[in-house]
N, C-alpha and C positions, 0 to 999 in steps of 0.2 A: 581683708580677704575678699577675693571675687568668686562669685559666684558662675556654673557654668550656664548658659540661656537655656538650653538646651534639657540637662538633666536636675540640675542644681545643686549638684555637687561642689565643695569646695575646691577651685583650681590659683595656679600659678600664672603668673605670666613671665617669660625667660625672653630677653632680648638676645636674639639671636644674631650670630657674628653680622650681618648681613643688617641688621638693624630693623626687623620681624618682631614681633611679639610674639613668642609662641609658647600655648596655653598647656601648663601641665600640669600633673597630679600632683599638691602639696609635698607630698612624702618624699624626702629623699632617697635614695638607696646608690651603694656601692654597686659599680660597674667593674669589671676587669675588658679593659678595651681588647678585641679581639678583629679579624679579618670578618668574621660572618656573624652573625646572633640579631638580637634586636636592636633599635635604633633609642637611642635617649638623648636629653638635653644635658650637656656640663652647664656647671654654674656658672662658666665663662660665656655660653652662647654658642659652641659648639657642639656639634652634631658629633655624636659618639656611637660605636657600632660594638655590641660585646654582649658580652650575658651576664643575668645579676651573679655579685659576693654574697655568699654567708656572714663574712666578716669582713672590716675593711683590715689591708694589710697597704705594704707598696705599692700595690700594682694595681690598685683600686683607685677609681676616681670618682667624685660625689655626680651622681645624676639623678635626672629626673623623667619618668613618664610622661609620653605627649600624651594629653589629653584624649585628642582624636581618636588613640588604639583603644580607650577604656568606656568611651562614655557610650552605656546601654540605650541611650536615645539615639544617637547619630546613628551609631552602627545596626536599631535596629531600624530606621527611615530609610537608610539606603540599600540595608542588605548584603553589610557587611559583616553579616554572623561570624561567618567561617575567621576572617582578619580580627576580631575582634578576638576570639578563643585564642591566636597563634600570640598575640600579645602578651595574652596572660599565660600560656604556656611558657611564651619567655621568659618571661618575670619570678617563674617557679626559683625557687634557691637552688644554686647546686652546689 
């Protein structure tokens, strides 16, 4: 497991289609890909735009949290309070 530098949270690392590393929450969660909502990691390394499942069905694909939207330290160094809450507003279950 890695650790993050920053908060020391446990993160991921997702090789992204584009050949990026990019760092995210452990947890997985069902996505329902959508035109608008939040951004997550598929386990492929694509960039997925949707809002979380309650449960996985069909229409659900497995993602991940980017790190960058949750970690209490970044967000509170640069002063991105306000982007930080709209992450986790997304992440609410609907």
């Amino acid at each position: 497991m890695n650790f993050c530098k920053n908060c020391g949270n446990d993160i991921i690392f997702i090789r992204t289609a584009n050949g990026n590393s990019m760092p995210c929450d452990p947890k997985p969660i069902w996505v329902i890909p959508r035109d608008e909502g939040g951004k997550f990691m598929a386990q492929n390394g694509k960039l997925v735009t949707g809002i979380r499942a309650a449960a996985q069905d069909e229409r659900v694909v497995v993602g991940f949290v980017p790190h960058f939207g949750t970690c209490p330290t970044i967000n509170k160094k640069s002063g991105r309070k306000k982007q930080a809450s709209n992450a986790n507003e997304q992440l609410r279950l609907i």
